[in-house]
C-alpha positions as CSV (number, residue, x, y, z in Angstrom):
1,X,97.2,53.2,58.4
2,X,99.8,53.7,61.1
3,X,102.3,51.1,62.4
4,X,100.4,49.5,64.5
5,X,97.5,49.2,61.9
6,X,94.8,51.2,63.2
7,X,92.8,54.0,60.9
8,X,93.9,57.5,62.3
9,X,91.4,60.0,61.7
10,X,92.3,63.5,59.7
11,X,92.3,66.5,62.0
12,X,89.0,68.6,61.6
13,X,89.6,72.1,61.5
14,X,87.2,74.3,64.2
15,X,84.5,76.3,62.1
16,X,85.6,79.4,61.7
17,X,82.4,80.8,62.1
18,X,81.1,79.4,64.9
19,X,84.3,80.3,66.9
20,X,83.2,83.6,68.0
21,X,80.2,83.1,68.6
22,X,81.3,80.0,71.3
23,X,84.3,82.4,72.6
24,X,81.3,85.4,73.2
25,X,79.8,82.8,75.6
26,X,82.6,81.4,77.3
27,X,83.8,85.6,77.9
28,X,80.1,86.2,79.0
29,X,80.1,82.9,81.6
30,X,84.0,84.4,82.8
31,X,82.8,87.5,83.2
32,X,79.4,86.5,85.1
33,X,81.9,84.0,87.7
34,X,84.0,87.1,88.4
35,X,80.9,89.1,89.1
36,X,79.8,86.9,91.2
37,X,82.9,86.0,93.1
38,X,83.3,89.6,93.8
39,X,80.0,90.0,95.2
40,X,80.4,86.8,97.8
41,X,84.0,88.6,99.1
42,X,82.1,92.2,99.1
43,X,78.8,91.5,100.8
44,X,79.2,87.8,102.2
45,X,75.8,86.2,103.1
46,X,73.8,88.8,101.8
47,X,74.7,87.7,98.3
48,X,73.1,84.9,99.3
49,X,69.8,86.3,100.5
50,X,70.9,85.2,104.0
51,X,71.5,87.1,107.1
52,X,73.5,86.3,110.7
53,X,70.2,84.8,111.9
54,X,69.3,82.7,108.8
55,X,73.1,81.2,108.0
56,X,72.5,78.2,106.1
57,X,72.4,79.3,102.4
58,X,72.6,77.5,99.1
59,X,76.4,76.5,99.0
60,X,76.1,74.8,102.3
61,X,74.3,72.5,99.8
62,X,77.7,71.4,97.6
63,X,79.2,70.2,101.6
64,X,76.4,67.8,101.9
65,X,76.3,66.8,98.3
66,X,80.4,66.4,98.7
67,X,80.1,64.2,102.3
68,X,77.4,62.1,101.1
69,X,79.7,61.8,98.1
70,X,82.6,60.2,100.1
71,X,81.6,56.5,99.4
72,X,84.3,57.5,96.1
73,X,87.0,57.1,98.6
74,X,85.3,53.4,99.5
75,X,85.4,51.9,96.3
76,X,88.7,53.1,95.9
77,X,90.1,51.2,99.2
78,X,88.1,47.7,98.0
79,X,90.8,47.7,95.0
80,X,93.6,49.1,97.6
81,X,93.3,47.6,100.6
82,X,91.2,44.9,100.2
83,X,92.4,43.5,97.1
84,X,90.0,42.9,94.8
85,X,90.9,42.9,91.7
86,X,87.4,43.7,89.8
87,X,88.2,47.4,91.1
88,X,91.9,48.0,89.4
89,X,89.7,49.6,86.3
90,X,88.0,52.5,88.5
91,X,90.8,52.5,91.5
92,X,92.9,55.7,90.2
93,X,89.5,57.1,88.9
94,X,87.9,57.1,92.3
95,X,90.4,58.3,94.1
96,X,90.9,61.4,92.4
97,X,87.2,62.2,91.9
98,X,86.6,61.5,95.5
99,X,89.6,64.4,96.4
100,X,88.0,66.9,93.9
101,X,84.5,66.7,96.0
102,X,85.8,66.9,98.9
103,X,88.0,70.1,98.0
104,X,84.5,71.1,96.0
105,X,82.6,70.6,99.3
106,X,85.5,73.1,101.6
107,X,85.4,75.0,98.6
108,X,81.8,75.8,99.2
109,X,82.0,75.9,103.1
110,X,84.7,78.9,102.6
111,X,82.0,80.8,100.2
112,X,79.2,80.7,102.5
113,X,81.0,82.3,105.2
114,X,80.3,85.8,106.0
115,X,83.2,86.8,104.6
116,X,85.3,84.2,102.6
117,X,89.2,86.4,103.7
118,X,88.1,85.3,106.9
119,X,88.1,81.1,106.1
120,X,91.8,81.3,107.5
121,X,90.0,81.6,111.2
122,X,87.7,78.7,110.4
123,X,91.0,76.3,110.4
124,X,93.6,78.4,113.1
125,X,91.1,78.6,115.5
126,X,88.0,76.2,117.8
127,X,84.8,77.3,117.6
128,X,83.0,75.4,120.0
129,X,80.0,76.9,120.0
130,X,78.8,77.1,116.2
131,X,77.1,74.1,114.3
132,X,80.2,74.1,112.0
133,X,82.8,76.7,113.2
134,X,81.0,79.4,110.9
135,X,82.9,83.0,111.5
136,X,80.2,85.6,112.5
C-alpha cells in the first residue's frame, strides 16, 4: 500500500515474444500510410479513382462526417456559456475532440484536391465558381 492507501499494481513486463511480431505490423501499417501519402501528392485524384469531371471522392466523406460532427463544440458551450453545471465532466473533453474533427475534416479536404501542394491556393485565394473552392 502507498500513502494514501490504495493497492498499486506491479509493472508487467511486455512479452518479449510477441514484441516483434506487434512492431512487424506497426512497420508494415507505417510503411503502407507513406505509400499512400506519396501516391495522393504524385497522382492527386487519380489515386482516388476520380477524374476532373467526377471530383467528389472518398475523403470528401471525413468533411461531412467532421461538419455533422460539430454539435461537440455545442455541448461544450452548455457548460461554458450557459452554465450548466451537469456539463463541467465532458466540457474540456468536448472541446478538444470537437477541434481534432474539424482539423480531421480540412485535413481530408486538402487530400482530395488534385494536388494537395496546391491547398495553399484553396485559403489565399476566392473561388467563386467551384462548389467548395476545389483547385483544378
Amino acid at each position: 500500500m502507498d500513502a494514501i492507501g490504495a493497492k498499486t499494481l506491479p509493472l508487467v513486463e511486455p512479452r518479449a515474444r510477441w514484441f516483434p511480431i506487434g512492431l512487424g505490423i506497426g512497420l508494415v501499417m507505417l510503411l503502407g500510410l507513406l505509400y499512400a501519402a506519396a501516391q495522393i501528392v504524385f497522382l492527386g485524384h487519380h489515386a482516388f479513382a476520380t477524374t476532373k469531371e467526377v471530383p467528389w471522392g472518398l475523403l470528401i466523406i471525413n468533411y461531412a462526417w467532421a461538419i455533422s460532427t460539430i454539435g461537440l463544440s455545442y455541448i461544450a458551450s452548455f457548460g461554458i456559456v450557459l452554465g450548466l453545471k451537469q456539463f463541467d465532466a465532458i466540457v474540456r473533453r468536448a472541446l478538444y475532440l470537437a477541434l481534432l474533427v474539424v482539423v480531421a475534416g480540412v485535413l481530408g479536404v486538402f487530400a482530395d484536391l488534385a494536388a494537395p501542394q496546391h491547398a495553399i491556393y484553396l485559403m489565399l485565394t476566392t473561388h467563386f465558381t467551384g462548389a467548395m473552392g476545389v483547385v483544378q
